[in-house]
C-alpha positions as CSV (number, residue, x, y, z in Angstrom):
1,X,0.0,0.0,0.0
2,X,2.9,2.4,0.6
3,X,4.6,2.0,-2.7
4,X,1.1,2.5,-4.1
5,X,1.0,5.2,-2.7
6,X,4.5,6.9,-2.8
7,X,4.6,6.0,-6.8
8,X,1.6,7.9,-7.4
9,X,2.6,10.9,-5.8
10,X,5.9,10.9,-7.9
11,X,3.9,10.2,-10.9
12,X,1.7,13.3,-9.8
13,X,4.9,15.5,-9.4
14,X,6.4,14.3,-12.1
15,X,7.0,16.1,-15.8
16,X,4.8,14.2,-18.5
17,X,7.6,15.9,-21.3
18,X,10.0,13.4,-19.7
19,X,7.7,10.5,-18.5
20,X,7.7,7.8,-21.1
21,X,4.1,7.3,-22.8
22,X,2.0,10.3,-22.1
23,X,0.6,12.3,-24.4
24,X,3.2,15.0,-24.0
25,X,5.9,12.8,-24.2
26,X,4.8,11.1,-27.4
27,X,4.0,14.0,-29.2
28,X,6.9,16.5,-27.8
29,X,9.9,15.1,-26.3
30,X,9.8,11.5,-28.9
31,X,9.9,13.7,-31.8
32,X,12.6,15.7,-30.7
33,X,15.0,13.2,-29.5
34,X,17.5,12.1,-31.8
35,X,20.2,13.6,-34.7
36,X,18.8,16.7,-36.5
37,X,20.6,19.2,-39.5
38,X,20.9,22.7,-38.4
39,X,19.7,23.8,-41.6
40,X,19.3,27.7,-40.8
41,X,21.0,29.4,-37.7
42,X,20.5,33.3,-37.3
43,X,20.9,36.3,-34.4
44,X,18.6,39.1,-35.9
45,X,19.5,39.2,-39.8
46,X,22.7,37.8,-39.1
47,X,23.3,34.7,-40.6
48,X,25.3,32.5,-38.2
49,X,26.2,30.1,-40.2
50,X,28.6,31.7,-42.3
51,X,31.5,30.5,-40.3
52,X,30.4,26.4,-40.4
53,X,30.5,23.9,-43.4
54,X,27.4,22.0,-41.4
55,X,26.1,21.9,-38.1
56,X,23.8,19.2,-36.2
57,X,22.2,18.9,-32.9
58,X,21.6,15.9,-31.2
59,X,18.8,15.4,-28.5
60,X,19.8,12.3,-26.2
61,X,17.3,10.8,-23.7
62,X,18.5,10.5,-19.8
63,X,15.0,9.4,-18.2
64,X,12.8,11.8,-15.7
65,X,15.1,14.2,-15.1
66,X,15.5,15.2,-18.6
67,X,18.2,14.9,-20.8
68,X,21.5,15.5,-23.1
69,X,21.7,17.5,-26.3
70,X,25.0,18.2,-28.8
71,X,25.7,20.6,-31.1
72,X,28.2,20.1,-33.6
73,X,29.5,22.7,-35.7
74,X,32.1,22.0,-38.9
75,X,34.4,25.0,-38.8
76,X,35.1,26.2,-42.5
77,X,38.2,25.6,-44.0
78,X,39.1,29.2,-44.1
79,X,38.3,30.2,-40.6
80,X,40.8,26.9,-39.7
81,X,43.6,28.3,-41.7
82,X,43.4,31.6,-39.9
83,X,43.8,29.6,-36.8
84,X,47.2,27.5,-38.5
85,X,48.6,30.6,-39.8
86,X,50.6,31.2,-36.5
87,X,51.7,27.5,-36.3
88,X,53.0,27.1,-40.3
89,X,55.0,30.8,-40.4
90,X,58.4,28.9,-40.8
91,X,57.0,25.9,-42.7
92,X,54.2,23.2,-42.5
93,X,54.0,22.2,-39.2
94,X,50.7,20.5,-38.8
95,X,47.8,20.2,-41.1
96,X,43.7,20.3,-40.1
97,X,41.6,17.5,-41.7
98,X,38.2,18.3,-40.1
99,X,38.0,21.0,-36.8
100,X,34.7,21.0,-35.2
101,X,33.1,22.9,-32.3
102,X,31.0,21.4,-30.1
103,X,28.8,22.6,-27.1
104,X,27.0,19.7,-24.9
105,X,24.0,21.1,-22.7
106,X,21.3,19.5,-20.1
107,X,18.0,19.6,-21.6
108,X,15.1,19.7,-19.9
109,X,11.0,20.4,-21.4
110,X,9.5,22.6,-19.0
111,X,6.3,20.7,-17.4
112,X,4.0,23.3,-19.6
113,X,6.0,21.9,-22.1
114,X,6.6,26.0,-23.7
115,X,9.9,26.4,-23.3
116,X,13.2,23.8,-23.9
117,X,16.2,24.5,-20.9
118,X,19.6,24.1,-21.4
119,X,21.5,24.3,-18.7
120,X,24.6,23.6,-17.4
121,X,26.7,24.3,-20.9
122,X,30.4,23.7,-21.6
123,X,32.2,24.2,-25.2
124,X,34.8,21.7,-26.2
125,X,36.8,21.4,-30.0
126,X,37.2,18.2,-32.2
127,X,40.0,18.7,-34.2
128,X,41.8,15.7,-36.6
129,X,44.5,16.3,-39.0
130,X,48.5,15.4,-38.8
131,X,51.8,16.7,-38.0
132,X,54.5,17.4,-35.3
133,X,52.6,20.3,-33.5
134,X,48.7,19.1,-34.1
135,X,49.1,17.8,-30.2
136,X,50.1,21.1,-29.1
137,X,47.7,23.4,-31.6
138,X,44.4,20.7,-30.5
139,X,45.1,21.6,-26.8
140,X,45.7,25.3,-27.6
141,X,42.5,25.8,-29.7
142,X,40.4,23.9,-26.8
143,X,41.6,26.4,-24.1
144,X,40.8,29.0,-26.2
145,X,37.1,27.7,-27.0
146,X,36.7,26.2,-23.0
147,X,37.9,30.1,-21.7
148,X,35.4,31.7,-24.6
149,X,32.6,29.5,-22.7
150,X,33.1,29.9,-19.6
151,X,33.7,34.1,-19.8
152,X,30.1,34.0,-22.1
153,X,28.5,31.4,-19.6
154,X,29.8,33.2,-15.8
155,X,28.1,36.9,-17.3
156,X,28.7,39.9,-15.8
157,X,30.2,42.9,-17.4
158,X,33.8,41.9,-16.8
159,X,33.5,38.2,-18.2
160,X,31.8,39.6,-20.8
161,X,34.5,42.3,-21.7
162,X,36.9,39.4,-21.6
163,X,35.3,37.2,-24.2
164,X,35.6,40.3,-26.7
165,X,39.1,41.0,-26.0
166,X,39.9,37.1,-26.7
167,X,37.6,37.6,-30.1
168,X,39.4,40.7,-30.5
169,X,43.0,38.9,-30.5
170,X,41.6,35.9,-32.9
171,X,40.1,38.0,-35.2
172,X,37.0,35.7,-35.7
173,X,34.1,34.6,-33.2
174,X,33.5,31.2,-33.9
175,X,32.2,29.8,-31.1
176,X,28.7,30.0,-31.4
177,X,26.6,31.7,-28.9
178,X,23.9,28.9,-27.4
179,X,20.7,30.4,-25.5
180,X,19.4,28.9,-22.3
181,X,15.9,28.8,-23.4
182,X,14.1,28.2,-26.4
183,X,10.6,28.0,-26.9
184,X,9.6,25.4,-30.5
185,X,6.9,25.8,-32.9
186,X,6.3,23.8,-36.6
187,X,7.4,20.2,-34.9
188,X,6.8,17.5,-37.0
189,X,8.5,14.0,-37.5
190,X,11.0,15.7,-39.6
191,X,11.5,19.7,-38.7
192,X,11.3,22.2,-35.8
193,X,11.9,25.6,-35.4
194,X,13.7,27.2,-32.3
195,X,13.4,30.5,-30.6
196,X,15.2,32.4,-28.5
197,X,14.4,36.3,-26.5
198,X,17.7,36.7,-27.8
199,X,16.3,36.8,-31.4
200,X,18.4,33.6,-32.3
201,X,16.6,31.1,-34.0
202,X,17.4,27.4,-35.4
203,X,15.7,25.7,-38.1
204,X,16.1,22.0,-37.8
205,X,15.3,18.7,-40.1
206,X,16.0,15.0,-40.2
């Protein structure tokens, strides 16, 4: 009779977006889970992706408490050799096969399933290629994208200068600028749109 009674109280608490086979799951959080192309990214008119080759994002189920999503984002090939220049002045000394940025979040669908959370952000690189120095250049570019994250994601005026300064002295913002909260509207099997108060929007499809 306790467990009864103690399971239908969590059930009552619980968040139907993240409780496997209600209606809001089925219709919500099972058509957003999985790998989807970023097939439009913009900030105002700004088109965002101008600095990627592709993009995806990847929703990953963790149960109740919500979940796991990916971005990945293909850096181009000239934004990459910006980034060599200072390594190759005196000769080749690594080159970059594929560099991408990603940026792993908690997600969570809020339980009037309006807005999408992401909490809890960090920004990493993926970077493949060959060469004496590609050791040193892979650890260099991931300090530079972890510090870019972590001045963007602390806020306040002063971390916020810093991240400039660092874009400043790189001479190209690459790391792409992931809000906390989006609401989603068109969500079918196979596309969704996502918006941000930030006037940043993704268009998605599978």
């Amino acid at each position: 009779m306790f467990s009864i009674t103690s399971f239908g109280q969590k059930k009552k608490g619980g968040n139907p977006y993240h409780t496997a086979g209600t209606k809001e799951y089925n219709e919500v959080t099972s058509k957003l889970l999985g790998l989807w192309t970023i097939s439009s990214f913009t900030q105002k008119d700004k088109n965002k992706m101008e600095a990627y080759d592709n993009a995806t994002f990847e929703f990953v189920d963790k149960g109740i408490f919500g979940g796991e999503c990916i971005f990945r984002f293909k850096l181009k090939k000239d934004i990459v050799d910006q980034r060599l220049h200072a390594w190759n002045k005196k000769g080749v000394t690594l080159t970059v096969d594929d560099y991408y940025v990603i940026c792993m979040a908690e997600f969570k669908i809020s339980k009037k399933g309006v807005l999408v959370y992401l909490d809890e952000q960090q920004s990493t690189v993926e970077i493949t290629g060959s060469g004496e120095q590609l050791e040193n250049f892979r650890n260099t570019e991931k300090t530079y994208i972890e510090s870019q994250s972590s001045m963007k994601e602390s806020g306040g005026i002063g971390n916020l200068i810093g991240a400039k300064l660092v874009k400043d002295v790189s001479n190209t913002d690459f790391v792409p600028k992931i809000p906390t909260q989006l609401n989603y509207k068109n969500l079918t099997d196979n596309s969704v749109d996502f918006i941000a108060l930030q006037k940043i929007n993704f268009k998605l499809t599978k």
